[in-house]
N, C-alpha and C positions, 0 to 999 in steps of 0.2 A: 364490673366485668359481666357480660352476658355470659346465659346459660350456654351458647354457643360456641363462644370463645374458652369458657372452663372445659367442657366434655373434650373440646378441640384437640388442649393442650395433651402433646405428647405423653403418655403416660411411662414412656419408658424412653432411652435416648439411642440411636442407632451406635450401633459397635465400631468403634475407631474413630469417630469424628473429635477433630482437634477443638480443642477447647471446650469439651462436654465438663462440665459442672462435676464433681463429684456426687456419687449415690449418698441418699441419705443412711443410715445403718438403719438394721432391722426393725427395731425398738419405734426410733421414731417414724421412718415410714406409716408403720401399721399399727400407732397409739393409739389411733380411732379406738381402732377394734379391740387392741386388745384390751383398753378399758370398758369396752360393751361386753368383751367377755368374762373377766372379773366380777362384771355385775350381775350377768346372768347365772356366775356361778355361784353367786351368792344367794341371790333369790331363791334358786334349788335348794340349797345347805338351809335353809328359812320353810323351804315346805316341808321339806323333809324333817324336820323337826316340831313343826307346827301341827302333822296329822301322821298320826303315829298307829299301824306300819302305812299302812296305805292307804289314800281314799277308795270307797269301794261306791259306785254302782249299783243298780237294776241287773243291769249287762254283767258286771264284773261276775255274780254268783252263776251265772251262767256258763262263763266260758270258765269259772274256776269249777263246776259240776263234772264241766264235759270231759276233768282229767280224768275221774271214777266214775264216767257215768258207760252203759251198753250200748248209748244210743246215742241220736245229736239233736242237740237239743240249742233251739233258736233259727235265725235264719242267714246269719255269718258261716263262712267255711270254719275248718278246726285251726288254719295256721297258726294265731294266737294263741290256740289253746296247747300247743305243742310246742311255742316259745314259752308259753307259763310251765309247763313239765320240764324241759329243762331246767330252767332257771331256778326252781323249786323243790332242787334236787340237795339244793342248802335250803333245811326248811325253819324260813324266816321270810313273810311277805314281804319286810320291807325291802327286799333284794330287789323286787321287782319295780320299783319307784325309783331306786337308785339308777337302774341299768336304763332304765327309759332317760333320766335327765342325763345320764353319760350319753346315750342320742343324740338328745335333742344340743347338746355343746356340741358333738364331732359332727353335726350334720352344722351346723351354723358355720364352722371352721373349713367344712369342703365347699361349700358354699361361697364361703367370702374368698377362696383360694381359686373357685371354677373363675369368679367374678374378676379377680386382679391376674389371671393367667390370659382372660381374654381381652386383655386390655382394659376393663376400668377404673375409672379412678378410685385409688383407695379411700378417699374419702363417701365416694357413692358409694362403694361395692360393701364398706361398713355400714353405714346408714340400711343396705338392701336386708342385709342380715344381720340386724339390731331384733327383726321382731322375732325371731328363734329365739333370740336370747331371751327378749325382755316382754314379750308377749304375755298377760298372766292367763290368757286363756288355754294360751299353749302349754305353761308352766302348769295348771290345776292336768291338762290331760296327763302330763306325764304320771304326776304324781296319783291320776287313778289307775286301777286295773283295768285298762281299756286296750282296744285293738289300734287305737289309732297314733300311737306315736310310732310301733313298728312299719303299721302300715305306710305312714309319710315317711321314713328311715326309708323303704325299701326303695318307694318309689321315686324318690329325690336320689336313690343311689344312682337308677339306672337313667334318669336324665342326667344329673353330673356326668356321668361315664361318656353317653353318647355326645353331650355340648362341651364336652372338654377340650376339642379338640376343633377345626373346622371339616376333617374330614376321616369321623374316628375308623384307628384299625380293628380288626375282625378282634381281636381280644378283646378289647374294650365295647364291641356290640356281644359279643356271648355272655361274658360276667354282665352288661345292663342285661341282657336279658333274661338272665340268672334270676335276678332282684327283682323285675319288673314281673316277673312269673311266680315267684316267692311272693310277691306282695296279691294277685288273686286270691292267694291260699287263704289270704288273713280278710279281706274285704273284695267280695265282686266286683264292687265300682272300680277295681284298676284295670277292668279291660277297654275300656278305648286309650289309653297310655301307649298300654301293646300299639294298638294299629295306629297310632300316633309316632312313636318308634319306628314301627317298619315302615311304614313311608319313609320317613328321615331317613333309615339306613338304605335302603333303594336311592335318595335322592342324592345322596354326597356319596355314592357309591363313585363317579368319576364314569366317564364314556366306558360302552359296552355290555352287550346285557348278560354278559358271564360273571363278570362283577357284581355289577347290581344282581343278579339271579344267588350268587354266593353268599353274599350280604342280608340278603333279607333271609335265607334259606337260615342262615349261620342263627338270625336272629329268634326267628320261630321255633328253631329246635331247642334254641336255652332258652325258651319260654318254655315250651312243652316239658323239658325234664323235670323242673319241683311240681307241676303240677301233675305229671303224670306219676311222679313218687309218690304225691300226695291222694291220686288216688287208688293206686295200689293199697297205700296202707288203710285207707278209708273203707276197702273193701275187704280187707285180711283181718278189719277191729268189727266194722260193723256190718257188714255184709253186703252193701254197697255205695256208691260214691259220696262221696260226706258234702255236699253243697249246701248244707243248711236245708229246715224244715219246715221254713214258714213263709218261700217266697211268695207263693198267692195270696198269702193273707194282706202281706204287704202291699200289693199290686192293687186286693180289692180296697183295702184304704186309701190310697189314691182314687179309683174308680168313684167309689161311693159318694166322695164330696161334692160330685156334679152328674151323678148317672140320671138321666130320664129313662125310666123304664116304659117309659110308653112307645109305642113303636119297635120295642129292642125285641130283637129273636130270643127267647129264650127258654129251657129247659121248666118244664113245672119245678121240680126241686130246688131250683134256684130264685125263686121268684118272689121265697122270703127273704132273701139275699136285698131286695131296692129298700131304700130309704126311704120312711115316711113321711120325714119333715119335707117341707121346701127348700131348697137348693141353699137360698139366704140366708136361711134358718139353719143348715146343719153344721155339726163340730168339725172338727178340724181333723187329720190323716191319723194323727196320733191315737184319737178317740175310736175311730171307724174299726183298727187296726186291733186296739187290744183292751178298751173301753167296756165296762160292762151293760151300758148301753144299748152298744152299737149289735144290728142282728148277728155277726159274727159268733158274738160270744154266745148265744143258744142255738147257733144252726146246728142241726143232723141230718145230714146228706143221706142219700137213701145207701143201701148195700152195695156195695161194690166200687164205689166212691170215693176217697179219701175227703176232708177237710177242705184240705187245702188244694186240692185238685180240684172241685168245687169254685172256690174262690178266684182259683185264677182263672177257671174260665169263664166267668161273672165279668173280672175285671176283664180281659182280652176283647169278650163282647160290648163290652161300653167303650174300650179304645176306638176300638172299629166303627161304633157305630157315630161318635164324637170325638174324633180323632180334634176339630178347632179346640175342641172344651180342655182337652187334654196337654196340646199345645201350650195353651195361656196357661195353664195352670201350673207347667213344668217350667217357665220362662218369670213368670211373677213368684216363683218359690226361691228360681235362683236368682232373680234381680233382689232379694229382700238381704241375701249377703252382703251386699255393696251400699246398705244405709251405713249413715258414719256411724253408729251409736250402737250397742247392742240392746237393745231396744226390746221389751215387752210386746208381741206382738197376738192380737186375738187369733184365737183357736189355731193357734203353732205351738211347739215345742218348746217350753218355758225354757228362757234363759238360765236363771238360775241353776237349771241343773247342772249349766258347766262354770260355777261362778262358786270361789273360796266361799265357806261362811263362817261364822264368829266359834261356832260349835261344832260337832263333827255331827255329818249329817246323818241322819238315821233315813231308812229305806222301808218303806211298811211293809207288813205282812211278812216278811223274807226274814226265818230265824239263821242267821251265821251259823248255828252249831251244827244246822244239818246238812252244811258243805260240808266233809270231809279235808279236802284240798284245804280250809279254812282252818281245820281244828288244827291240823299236824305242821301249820307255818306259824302258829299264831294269831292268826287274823279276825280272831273272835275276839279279842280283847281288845278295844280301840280307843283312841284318845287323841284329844286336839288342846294344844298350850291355845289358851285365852290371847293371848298377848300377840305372838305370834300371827295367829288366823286372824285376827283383827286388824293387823297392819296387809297383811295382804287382798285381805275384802277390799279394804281403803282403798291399796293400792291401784288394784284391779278395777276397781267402779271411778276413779279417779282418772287417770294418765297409763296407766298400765295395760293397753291395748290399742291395736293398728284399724283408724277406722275404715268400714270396708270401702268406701270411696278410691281410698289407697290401692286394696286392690284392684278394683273396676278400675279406673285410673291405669293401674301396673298395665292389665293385660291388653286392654285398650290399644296401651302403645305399641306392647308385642306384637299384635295384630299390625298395626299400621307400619313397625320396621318389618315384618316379614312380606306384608303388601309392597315396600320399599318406599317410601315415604322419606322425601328431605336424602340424606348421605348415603342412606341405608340400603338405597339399590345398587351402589357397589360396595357394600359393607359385609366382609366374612362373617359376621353375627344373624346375620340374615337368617341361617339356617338354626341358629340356636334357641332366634327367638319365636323361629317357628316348632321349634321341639317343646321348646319350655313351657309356653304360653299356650300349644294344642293340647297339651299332658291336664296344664292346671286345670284350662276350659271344660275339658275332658270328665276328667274327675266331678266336676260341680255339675255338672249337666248331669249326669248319670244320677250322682245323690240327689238331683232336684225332681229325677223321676219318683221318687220314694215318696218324697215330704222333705220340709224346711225345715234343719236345724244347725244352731251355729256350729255345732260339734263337727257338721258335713263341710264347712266351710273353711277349715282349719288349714287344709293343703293349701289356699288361696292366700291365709296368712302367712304361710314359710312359705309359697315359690310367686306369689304374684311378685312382690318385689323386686326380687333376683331377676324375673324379666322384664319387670318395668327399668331396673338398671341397666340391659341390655341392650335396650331397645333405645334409650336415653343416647348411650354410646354409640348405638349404630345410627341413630337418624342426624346426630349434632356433631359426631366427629369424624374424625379426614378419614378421608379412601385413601387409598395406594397411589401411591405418588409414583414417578422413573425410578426413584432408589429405593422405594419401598420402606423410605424412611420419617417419622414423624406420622406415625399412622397413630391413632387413640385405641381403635378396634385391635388390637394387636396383630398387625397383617404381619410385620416382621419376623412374627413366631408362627404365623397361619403358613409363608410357605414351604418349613420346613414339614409341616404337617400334610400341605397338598400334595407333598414328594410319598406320599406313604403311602 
């Protein structure tokens, strides 16, 4: 049977026609999945017991500082650090590892639900949301103290919200924009999501520009409310807006890998700011950034100056002045996502750091006791079962990861069903796979401004899939027939929704 003929086949059967086959029951329908999810819940029950309470991070002492700390400290917002204060409210870190893989199962479950509501087949739509479950790279984030499984939690909410539907009501864009504004708070990179969003809600808003004017207005306000909460509070704690306090340093890491300072306008104070080496010759974002090295770490900017005010304007002036240099550089950091293999790559972001290991990892320099946030959970006291972390190393370097081909691959096709490609120019999914697949692309392009690492590539392993299934559905299965019946894309159920 061709791939054609499978996507084809009806995924649901029109209501009242004689001689329909009976529904399979619930169970067997959706065995796929629910055996992926069994496994994935066991995998959890396995780290969690394996690294005992939590794996902890660089990152992790940081955003666990910033609950005692007067100031902000890194160059994340604080929303993670105020999901960690709750949840910390039972002081015992492992709470925090658990609640993340309670996530990371209810996002795989809307997931495969958004999937088989829009007509796919429940065998694809399992398979899409297999790597949530069974991912081990997804699985080690959870289980650290990190920003990113909330942040994907957020931002998968507010794309399910808005692709749920082919043409969602104004509720369903205020709550996604609820989440999708909530999720800035925890990582910047969710802002081309937002304007990824509000185009979709303008676009399936339906003829009229009082509608569409409603729609996107409705959507930018529930974006602005947690973020405007959040900076309320960022200025009532520390005196003003909490956006993190190292964005130029990171900027000038980028810059520094390729700046020619010859030619460039620049400031005398900054001029110890260029690189010595040649181009060839120097380290990699990571180094530049917070490398003892790198001129960074002994600059003093003259009086009146900040740091990092400095730095970004070092970096700005080398955009400017090699915007090509800057280009390739953000386009080859994010093309290194899409190798099948997670791969050791020179002067990037060692893999390892987001890879199980046989022991529990230790962090130089950084004593736990003098987190606070650490003493009073427990989180000084740590321990990893032998046994345990060993089969999951195994695992993980083994079979236990989606190579990113798959992704590149996924998004690929999203791209090609929302350009309408094959069925998919009259397929209701059109629009979804153009939400899904702008959000992912979105996401990774942004983190590729920064620097390469797999950790940045993480959204592309929970949602490229989901829209590579999408897009599978929309270019190989039926359109809308005179009865509207026999559709794969689920147009059946799509035009109770274009009534709304």
């Amino acid at each position: 049977m061709s791939l054609r003929t499978t996507l084809a086949a009806p995924a649901t059967t029109g209501p009242g026609d004689p001689g329909d086959p009976p529904r399979p029951g619930f169970l067997r329908r959706h065995v796929l999945f629910l055996v992926l999810l069994l496994a994935g819940t066991a995998l959890r029950v396995v780290a969690q017991l394996a690294y005992r309470p939590a794996l902890l991070y660089v990152d992790s002492f940081r955003y666990l500082s910033n609950i005692d700390s007067t100031g902000i400290k890194g160059s994340d917002p604080l929303g993670y650090t105020l999901f960690l204060r709750g949840l910390l409210r039972i002081p015992d870190l492992a709470v925090v590892p658990i609640v993340q893989h309670l996530m990371g199962l209810g996002l795989a479950v809307a997931l495969y639900a958004l999937l088989v509501r829009r007509g796919v087949r429940t065998w694809l739509a399992a398979l899409a949301a297999a790597p949530v479950l069974l991912d081990a790279y997804i699985l080690q984030i959870e289980q650290l103290v990190m920003s990113d499984t909330l942040f994907i939690a957020l931002e998968a909410t507010g794309l399910i919200l808005l692709a749920w539907r082919r043409r969602p009501p104004v509720t369903a864009i205020v709550v996604a924009g609820l989440a999708l504004g909530a999720a800035v708070t925890v990582r910047s990179v969710g802002q081309p999501v937002v304007i990824i969003a509000l185009v979709y809600a303008v676009a399936t808003a339906g003829r009229g520009w009082r509608r569409r004017l409603t729609r996107g207005a409705a959507l930018v306000a529930a974006c602005v409310v947690p973020v405007a909460a959040y900076g309320v509070w960022t200025i009532a704690q520390y005196g003003h807006v909490g956006l993190g306090s190292s964005h130029g340093r990171m900027m000038y890491g980028r810059a520094a890998t390729f700046a020619d300072c010859r030619g460039l306008d620049l400031p005398a104070y900054e001029r110890s700011l260029c690189p010595k080496q040649p181009v060839d010759q120097r380290p990699g974002v990571d180094v530049f950034m917070w490398g003892v090295e790198s001129p960074a770490s002994t600059y003093k900017p003259p009086p009146g100056v900040t740091k990092d005010a400095a730095f970004g304007d070092f970096a700005m002036r080398v955009f400017r002045h090699q915007p090509l240099d800057l280009a390739w550089a953000v386009t080859l950091d994010m093309l290194r996502g899409f190798q099948p293999t997670k791969a050791e790559m020179h002067n990037q972001v060692s893999v390892t750091r987001w890879q199980f290991q046989e022991g529990y990892p230790q962090t130089i320099g950084i004593d736990p006791s003098s987190v606070p946030a650490l003493v009073r959970t427990g989180g000084v006291d740590t321990y990893a079962d032998p046994g345990l972390a060993k089969f999951l190393r195994a695992y993980q370097l083994s079979v236990g990861y989606l190579p990113g081909t798959v992704v590149g691959l996924s998004l690929l096709l999203g791209a090609l069903a929302f350009l309408g490609v094959g069925r998919a120019r009259r397929s209701p999914l059109r629009g979804a796979c153009f939400v899904l697949t702008g959000g992912v692309t979105g996401m990774l392009l942004v983190a590729s401004l920064v620097e390469f690492s797999w950790r940045y590539h993480l959204p592309g392993i929970v949602l490229g899939p989901v829209a590579g299934a999408l897009a599978l559905t929309a270019i190989f299965g039926r359109t809308r027939n005179a009865r509207g019946v026999g559709d794969a894309s689920g147009v059946g159920r799509e035009r109770e929704d274009a009534r709304r």
